[in-house]
C-alpha positions as CSV (number, residue, x, y, z in Angstrom):
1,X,13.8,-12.0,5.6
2,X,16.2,-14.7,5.7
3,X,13.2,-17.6,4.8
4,X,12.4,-14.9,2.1
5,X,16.0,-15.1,0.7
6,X,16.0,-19.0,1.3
7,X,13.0,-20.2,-0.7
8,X,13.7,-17.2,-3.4
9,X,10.3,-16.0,-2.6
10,X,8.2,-13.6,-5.1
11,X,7.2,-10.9,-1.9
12,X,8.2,-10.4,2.1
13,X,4.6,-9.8,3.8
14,X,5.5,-7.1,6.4
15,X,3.5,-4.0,7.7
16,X,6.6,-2.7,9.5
17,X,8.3,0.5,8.2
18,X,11.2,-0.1,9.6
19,X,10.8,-3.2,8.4
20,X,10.3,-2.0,4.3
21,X,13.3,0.3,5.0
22,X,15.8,-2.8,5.8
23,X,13.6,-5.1,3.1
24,X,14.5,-2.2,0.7
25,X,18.3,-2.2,1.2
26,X,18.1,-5.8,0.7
27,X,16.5,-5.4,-2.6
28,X,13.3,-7.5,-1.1
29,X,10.1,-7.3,-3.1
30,X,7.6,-6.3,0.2
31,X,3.7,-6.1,0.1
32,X,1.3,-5.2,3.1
33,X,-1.5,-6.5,4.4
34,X,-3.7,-3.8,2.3
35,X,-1.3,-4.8,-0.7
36,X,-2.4,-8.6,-0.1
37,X,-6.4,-7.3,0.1
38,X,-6.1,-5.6,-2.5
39,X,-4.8,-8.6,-5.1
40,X,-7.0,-11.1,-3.4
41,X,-10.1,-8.2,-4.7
42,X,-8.1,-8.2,-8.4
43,X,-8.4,-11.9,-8.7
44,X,-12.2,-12.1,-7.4
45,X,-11.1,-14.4,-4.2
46,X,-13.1,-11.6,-1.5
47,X,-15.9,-9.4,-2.9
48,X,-14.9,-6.3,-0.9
49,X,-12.3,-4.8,0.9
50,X,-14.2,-2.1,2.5
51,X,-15.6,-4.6,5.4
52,X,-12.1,-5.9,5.8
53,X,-10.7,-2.0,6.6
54,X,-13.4,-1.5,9.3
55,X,-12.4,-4.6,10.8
56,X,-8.8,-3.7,10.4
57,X,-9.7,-0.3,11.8
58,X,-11.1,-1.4,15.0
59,X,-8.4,-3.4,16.3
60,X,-5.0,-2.1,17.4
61,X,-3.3,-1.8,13.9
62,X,-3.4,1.7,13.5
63,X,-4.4,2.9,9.9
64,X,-4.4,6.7,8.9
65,X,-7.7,8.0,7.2
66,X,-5.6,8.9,4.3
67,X,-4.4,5.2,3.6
68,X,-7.9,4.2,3.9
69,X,-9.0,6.5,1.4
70,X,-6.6,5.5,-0.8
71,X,-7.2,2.1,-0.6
72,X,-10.9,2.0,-1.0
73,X,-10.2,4.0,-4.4
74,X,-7.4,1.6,-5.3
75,X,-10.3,-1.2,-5.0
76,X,-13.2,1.2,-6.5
77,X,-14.7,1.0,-3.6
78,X,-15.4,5.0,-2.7
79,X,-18.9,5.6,-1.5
C-alpha cells in the first residue's frame, strides 16, 4: 500500500479481504486477480477466462462456486 500511495498508482492488486478492508479505509482503488482477467478479456489481450478459472481452481487459492459463476457471466462466458 505504501508503493501504491508513492507512485500515485491507478489500482492496489490484492486478493486479501482483509486486505480490501484496510485498502478501503485508505481510500485505495483495489482490483483482484479475477478483476485483472477480466479487463485483460475487455481489451482482447487473452481469449478466455474460463481456462484461467480452472487453473485458478485447482491450486490452493480457494474460489467459491458462486464467484466463479459470476465471473464467467461477467466475461459471457456461461456454458
Amino acid at each position: 500500500m505504501l508503493l501504491y500511495k508513492e507512485i500515485t498508482a491507478d489500482y492496489l492488486l490484492i486478493d486479501d479481504k482483509r486486505g480490501r478492508k484496510i485498502a478501503k479505509i485508505n481510500q485505495i482503488n483495489t482490483i483482484g486477480s479475477l478483476g485483472v482477467l477480466l479487463q485483460a478479456k475487455r481489451f482482447g489481450l487473452i481469449p478466455h477466462i474460463a481456462p484461467l478459472l480452472e487453473q485458478i481452481a485447482a491450486s490452493p487459492v480457494y474460489l467459491s462456486e458462486s464467484l466463479i459463476q459470476t465471473v464467467l457471466e461477467l466475461a459471457d462466458e456461461m456454458p
